[in-house]
SESE-406761 format. One record per residue (C-alpha): residue in one letter; residue number from 1; x, y, z. Coordinates in Angstrom, 1 decimal, decimal comma, always signed. Layout:
BEGIN
+------+-------+--------+--------+--------+
| base | lolum |      u |      v |      w |
+------+-------+--------+--------+--------+
|    a |   NUM |      X |      Y |      Z |
...
+------+-------+--------+--------+--------+
This chain:
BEGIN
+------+-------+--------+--------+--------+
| base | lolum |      u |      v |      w |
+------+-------+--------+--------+--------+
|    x |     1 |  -22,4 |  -18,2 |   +5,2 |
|    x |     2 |  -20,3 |  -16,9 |   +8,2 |
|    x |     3 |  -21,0 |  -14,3 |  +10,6 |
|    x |     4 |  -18,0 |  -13,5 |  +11,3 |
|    x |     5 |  -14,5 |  -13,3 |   +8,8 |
|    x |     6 |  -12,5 |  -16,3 |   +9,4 |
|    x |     7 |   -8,7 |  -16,2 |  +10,6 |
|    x |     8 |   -6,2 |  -17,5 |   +8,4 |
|    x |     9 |   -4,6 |  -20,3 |   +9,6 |
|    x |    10 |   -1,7 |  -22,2 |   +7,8 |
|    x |    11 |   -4,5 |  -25,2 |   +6,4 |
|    x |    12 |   -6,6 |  -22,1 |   +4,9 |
|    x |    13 |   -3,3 |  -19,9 |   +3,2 |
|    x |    14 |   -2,1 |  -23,2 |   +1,6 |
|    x |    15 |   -5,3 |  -23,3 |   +0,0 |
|    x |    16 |   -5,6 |  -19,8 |   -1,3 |
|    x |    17 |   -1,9 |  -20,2 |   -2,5 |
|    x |    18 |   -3,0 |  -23,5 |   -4,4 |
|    x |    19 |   -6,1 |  -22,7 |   -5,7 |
|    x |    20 |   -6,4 |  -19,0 |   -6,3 |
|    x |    21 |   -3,2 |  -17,2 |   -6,0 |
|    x |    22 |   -1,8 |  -15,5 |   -9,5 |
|    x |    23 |   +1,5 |  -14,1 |   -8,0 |
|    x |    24 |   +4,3 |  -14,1 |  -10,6 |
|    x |    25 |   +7,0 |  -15,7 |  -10,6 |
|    x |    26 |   +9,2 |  -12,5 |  -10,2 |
|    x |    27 |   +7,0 |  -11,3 |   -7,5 |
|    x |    28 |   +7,6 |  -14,9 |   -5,9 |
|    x |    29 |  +11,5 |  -14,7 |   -6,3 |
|    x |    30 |  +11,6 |  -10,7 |   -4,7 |
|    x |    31 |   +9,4 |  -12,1 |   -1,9 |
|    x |    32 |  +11,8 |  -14,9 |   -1,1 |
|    x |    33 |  +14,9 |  -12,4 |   -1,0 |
|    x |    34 |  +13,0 |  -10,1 |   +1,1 |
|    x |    35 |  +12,3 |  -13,3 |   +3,6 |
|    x |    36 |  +16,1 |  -13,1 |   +3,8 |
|    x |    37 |  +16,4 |   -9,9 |   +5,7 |
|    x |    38 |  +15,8 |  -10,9 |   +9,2 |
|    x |    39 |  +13,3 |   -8,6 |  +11,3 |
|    x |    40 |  +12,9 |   -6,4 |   +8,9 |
|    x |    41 |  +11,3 |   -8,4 |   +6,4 |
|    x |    42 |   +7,8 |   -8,4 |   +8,7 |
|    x |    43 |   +7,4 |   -4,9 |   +6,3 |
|    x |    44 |   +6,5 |   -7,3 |   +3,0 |
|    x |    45 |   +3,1 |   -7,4 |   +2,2 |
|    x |    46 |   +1,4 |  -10,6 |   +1,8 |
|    x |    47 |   +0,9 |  -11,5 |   -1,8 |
|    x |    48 |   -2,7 |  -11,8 |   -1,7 |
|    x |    49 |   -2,9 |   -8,4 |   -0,9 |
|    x |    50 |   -0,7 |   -7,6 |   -3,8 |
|    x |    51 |   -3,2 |   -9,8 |   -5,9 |
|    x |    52 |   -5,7 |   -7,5 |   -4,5 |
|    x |    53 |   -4,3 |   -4,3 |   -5,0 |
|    x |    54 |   -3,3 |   -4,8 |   -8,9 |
|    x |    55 |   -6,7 |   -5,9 |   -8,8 |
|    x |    56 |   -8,0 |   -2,8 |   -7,9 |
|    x |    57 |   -5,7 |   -0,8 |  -10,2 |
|    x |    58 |   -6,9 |   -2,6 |  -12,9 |
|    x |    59 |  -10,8 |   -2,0 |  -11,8 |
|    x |    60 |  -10,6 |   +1,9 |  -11,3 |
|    x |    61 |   -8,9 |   +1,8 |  -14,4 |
|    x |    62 |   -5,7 |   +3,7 |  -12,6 |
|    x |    63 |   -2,7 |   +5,2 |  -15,2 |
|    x |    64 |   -1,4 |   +7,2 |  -12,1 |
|    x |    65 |   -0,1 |   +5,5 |   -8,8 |
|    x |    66 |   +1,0 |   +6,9 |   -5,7 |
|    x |    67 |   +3,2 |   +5,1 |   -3,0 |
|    x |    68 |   +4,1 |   +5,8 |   +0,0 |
|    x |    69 |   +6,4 |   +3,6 |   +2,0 |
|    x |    70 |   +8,2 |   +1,3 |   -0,9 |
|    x |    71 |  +10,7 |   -1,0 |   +0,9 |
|    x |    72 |  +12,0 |   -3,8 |   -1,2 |
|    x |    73 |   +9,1 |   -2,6 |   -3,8 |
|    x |    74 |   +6,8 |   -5,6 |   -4,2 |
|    x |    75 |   +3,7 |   -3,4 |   -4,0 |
|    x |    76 |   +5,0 |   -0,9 |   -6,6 |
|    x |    77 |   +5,9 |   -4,2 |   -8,7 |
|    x |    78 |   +2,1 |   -5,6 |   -8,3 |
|    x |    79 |   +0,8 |   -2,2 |   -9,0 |
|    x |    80 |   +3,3 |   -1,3 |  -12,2 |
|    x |    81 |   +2,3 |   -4,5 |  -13,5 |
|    x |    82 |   -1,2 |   -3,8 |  -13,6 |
|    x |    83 |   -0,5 |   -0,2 |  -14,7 |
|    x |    84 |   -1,4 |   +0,6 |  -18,8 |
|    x |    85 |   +2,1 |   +1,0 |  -21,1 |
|    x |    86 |   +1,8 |   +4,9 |  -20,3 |
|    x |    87 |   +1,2 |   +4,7 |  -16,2 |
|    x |    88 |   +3,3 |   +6,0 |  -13,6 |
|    x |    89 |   +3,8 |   +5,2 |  -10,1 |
|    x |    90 |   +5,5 |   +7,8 |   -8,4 |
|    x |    91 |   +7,4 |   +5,8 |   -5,0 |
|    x |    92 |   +8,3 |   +7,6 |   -1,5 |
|    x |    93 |  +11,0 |   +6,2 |   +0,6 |
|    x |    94 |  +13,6 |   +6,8 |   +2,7 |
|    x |    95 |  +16,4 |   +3,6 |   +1,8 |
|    x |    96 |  +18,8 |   +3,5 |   -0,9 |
|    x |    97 |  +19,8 |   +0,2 |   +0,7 |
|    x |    98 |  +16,4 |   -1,4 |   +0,4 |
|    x |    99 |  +15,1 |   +0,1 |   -2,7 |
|    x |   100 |  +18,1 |   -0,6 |   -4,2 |
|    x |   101 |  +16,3 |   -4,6 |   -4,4 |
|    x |   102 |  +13,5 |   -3,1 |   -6,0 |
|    x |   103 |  +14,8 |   -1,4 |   -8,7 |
|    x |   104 |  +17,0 |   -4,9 |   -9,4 |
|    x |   105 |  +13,3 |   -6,4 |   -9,8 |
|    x |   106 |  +11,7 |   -3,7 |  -11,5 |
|    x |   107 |  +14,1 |   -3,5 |  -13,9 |
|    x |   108 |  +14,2 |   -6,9 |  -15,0 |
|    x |   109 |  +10,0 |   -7,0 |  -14,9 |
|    x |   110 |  +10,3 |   -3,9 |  -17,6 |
|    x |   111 |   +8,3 |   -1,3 |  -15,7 |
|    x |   112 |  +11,4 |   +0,5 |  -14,6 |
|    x |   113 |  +10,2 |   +3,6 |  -16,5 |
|    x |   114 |   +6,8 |   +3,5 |  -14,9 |
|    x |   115 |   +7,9 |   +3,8 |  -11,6 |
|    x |   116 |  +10,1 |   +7,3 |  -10,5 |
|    x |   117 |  +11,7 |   +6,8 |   -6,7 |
|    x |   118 |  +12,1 |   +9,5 |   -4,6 |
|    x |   119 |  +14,2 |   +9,4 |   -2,3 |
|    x |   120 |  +13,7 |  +11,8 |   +0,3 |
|    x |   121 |  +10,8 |  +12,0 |   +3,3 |
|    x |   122 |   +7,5 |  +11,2 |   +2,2 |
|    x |   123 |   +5,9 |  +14,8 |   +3,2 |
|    x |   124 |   +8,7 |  +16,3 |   +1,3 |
|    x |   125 |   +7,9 |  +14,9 |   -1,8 |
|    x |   126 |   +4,0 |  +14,8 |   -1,2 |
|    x |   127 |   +4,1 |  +18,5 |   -0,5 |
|    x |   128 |   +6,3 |  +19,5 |   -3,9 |
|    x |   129 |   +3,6 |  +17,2 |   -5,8 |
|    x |   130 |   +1,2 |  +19,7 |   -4,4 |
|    x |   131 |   +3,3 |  +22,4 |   -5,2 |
|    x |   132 |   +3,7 |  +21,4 |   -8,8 |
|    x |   133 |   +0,1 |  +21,5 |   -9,2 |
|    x |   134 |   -0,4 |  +17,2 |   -9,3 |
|    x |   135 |   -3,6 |  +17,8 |   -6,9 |
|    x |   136 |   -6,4 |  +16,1 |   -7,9 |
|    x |   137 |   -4,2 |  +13,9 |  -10,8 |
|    x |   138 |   -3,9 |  +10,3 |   -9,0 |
|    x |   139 |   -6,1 |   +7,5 |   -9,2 |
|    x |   140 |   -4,2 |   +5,3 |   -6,6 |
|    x |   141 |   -2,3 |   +5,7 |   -3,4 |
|    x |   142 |   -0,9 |   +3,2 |   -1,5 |
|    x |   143 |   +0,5 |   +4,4 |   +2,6 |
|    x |   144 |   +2,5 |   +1,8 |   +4,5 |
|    x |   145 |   +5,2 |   +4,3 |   +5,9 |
|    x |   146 |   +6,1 |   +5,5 |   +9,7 |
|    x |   147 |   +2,4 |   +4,9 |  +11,2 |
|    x |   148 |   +2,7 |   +8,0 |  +13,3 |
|    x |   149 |   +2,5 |  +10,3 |  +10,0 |
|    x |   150 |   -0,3 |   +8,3 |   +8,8 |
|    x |   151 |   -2,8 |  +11,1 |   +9,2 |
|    x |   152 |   -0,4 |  +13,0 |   +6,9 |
|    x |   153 |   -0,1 |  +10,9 |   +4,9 |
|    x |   154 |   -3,6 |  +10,5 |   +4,5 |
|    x |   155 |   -4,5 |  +14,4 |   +4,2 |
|    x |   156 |   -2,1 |  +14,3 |   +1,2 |
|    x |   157 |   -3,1 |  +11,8 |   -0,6 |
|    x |   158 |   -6,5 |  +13,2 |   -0,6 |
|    x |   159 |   -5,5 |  +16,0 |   -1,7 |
|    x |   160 |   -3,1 |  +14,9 |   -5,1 |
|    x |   161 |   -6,1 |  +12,1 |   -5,8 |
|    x |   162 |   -9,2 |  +12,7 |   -8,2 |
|    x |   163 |  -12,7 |  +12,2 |   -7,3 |
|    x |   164 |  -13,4 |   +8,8 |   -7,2 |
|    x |   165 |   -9,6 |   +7,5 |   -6,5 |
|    x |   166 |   -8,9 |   +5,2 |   -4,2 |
|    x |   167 |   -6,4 |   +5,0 |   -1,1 |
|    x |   168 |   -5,1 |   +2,1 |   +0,2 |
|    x |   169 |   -4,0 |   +2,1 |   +3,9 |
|    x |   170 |   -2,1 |   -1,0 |   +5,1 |
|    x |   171 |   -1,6 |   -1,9 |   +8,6 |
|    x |   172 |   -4,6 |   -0,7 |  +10,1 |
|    x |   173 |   -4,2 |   -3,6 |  +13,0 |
|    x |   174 |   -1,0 |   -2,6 |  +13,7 |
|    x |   175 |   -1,0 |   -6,3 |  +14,8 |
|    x |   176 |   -4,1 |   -5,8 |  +17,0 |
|    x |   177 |   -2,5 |   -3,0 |  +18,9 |
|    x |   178 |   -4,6 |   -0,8 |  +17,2 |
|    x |   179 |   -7,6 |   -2,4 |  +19,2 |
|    x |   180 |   -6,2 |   -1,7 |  +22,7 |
|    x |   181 |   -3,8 |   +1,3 |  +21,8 |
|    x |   182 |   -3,0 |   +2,5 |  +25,5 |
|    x |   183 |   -1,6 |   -1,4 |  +25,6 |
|    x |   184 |   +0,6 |   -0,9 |  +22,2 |
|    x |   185 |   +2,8 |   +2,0 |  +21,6 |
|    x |   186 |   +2,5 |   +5,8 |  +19,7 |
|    x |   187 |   +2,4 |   +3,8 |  +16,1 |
|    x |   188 |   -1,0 |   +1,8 |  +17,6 |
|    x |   189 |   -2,5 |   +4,9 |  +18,9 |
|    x |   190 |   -2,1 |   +6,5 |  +15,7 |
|    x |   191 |   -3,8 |   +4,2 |  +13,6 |
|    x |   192 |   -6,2 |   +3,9 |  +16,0 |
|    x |   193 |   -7,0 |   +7,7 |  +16,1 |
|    x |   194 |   -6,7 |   +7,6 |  +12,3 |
|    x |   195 |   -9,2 |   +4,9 |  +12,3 |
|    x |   196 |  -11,5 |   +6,6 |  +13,8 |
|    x |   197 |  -11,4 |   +9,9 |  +12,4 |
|    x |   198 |  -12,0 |   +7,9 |   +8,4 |
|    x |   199 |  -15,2 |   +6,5 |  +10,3 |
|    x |   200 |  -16,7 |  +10,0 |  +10,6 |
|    x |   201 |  -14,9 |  +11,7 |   +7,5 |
|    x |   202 |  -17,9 |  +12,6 |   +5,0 |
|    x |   203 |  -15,4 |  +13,3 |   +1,9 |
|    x |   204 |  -15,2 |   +9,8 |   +1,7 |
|    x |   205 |  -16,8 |   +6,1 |   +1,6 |
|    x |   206 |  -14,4 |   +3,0 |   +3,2 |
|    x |   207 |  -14,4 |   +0,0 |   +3,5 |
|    x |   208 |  -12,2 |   -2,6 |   +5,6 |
|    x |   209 |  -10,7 |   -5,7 |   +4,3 |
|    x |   210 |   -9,4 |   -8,0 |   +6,7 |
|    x |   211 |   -6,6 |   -8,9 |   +4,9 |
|    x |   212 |   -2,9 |   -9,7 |   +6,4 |
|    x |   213 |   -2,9 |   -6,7 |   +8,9 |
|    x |   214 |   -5,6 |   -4,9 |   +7,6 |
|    x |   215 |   -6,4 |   -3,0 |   +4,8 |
|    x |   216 |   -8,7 |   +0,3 |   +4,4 |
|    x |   217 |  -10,0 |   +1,4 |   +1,1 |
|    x |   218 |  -11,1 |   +4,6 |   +1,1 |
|    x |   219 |  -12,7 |   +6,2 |   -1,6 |
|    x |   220 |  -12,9 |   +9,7 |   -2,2 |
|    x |   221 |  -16,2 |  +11,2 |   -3,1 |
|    x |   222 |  -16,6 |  +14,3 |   -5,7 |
+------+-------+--------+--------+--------+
């Protein structure tokens, strides 16, 4: 029994990847061409937290995904994999460069045709989801974008998912910054304020899991 979560120190993730990680061996291989990328590959998620969040596809029972924020597209691989043969994951970004890696992946996992990118800025296509009449159709979203337009973001997603979906908000940390925001930048105090704000918001019930930066699982209520 602890009283507190324990940090994860090198000893602890080589036992987790030993003894109860499940990552592919695709997932593994698009993780170790991400690590190539310099500064930029800080934005891959840990795979436990991939683990996790197939997990929780696979719980809710999810056949339609949302993603915001795809990058080199390991989460939208995890997820995918743990969609049914009919799901679909619809993926916001902004980079032909590094979604370009993903589709190389997703195409040789075989859920290319699960997964429709859109290119474009992430309100833009969460709004013409809206617009088509998608509200209330998604069981899963997934935000790891631009932290400022997190509460956005958030609104959105809300909005296109069911009663009873879940959102899954990465980053929520912001590598501690989001503990001391008037130390950290505009992205900290964001997350901060946005923190806050899903403390007091009665349309949902949350939960934190201190997992790589943080991760919030929000759960919208009828």
């Amino acid at each position: 029994m602890s009283r507190r979560t324990h940090g994860l120190d090198d000893a602890l993730a080589a036992y987790i990847e030993a003894a109860w990680s499940r990552e592919p061996e695709l997932l593994a291989r698009l993780r170790a061409e991400t690590a190539t990328l310099g500064d930029d590959a800080r934005m891959q998620i840990a795979p436990e937290q991939g683990q996790l969040m197939a997990f929780l596809a696979e719980l809710i029972g999810a056949r339609r995904a949302l993603e915001i924020g795809t990058f080199t597209g390991y989460s939208a691989l995890a997820v995918a994999l743990a969609l049914p043969a009919d799901g679909r994951l619809v993926a916001c970004d902004v980079s032909a460069e590094w979604t370009a890696i993903a589709r190389k992946y997703w195409a040789e996992a075989g859920v290319d045709e699960k997964i429709e990118l859109r290119l474009a800025p992430a309100v833009e296509t969460l709004q013409k989801l809206i617009e088509a009449g998608e509200g209330g159709s998604f069981d899963l979203a997934f935000i790891d974008a631009d932290k400022t337009s997190y509460d956005r973001y958030y609104e959105f997603s809300l909005e296109l998912l069911r009663p009873g979906g879940l959102i899954l908000i990465d980053n929520v940390y912001k590598g501690r910054l989001a503990a001391d925001p008037e130390r950290g930048n505009a992205a900290a105090r964001a997350i901060d304020t946005l923190n806050r704000k899903l403390r007091n918001d009665k349309r949902i019930s949350l939960s934190l899991v201190p997992i790589a930066d943080g991760l919030t699982l929000v759960r919208k209520r009828a």
